[in-house]
N, C-alpha and C positions, 0 to 999 in steps of 0.2 A: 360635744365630742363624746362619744360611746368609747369605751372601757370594757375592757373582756376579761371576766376574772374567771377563766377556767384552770383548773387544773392542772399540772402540767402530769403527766402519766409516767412514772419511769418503766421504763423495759429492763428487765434482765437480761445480760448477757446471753445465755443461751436462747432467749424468742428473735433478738436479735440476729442472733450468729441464724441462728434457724430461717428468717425473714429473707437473709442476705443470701443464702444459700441458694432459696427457692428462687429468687428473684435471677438471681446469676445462671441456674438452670434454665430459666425460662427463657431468657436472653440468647443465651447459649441455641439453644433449642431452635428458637426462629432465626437464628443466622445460619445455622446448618440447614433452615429448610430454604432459606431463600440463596442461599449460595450456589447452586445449582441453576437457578435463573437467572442471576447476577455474569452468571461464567456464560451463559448461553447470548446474553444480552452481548457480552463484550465481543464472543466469537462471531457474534452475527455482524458487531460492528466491525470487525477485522474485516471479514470475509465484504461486505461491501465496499473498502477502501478497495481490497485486490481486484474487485471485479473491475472497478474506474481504470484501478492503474492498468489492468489490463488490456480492457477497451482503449486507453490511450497508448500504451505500446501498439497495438494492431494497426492503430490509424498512422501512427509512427515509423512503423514498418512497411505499409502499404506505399507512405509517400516517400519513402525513402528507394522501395523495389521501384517505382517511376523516375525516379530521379538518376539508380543507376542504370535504367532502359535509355532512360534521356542522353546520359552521359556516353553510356558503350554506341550510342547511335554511330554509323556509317559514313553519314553525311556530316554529322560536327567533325568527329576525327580527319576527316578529310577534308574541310575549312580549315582546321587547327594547324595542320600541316601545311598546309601552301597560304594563309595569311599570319602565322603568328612564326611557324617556324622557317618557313620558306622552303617548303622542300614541293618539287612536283613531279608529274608521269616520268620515267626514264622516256626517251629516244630508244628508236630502232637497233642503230649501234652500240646502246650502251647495257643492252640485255643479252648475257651468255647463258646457255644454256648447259649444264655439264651432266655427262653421261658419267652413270653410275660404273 
C-alpha cells in the first residue's frame, strides 16, 4: 500500500478570497457569453413547434372548408328535407305570389 506524505500547504485568507473571486469571474463571464446562444437555441426550438402547429392548423382548416362545402351542398339539404324531415315541392295551388 503506498503512503503520500506530502505536505499539506495552507492558503491565507486573502489568496483564497482572491482564487475564489477570479474563478467566480470567470464562470460568470462564459455564461454571459453563452447565454445569448442558449436564448437563440430555445427561440429556434419555439419557433419550430409554431411552425408544426401551424402546418396542422392549415390542414385543419382546409378539411374543415370541405366539410362545410360538403355540408351547405344543395343536394344534401334537399335529401334532409324530404327523408329526414319530410317536407317536399309545394303544388301548383299552394304557391301565392304577392304584389308589392
Amino acid at each position: 500500500m503506498y503512503t503520500f506524505n506530502r505536505e499539506r500547504r495552507n492558503i491565507n485568507p486573502r489568496e483564497f478570497l482572491t482564487y475564489s473571486v477570479c474563478i467566480l469571474l470567470f464562470i460568470t463571464g462564459v455564461l454571459f457569453y453563452i447565454w445569448p446562444y442558449i436564448n437563440i437555441l430555445n427561440i429556434n426550438y419555439d419557433f419550430e413547434k409554431l411552425l408544426k402547429e401551424r402546418a396542422k392548423l392549415i390542414q385543419s382548416n382546409k378539411l374543415l372548408k370541405i366539410e362545410m362545402a360538403s355540408l351547405k351542398s344543395l343536394d344534401r339539404v334537399e335529401n334532409i328535407a324530404s327523408t329526414q324531415l319530410g317536407l317536399s315541392f309545394p303544388h301548383e295551388g299552394q304557391i301565392v305570389i304577392i304584389k308589392e
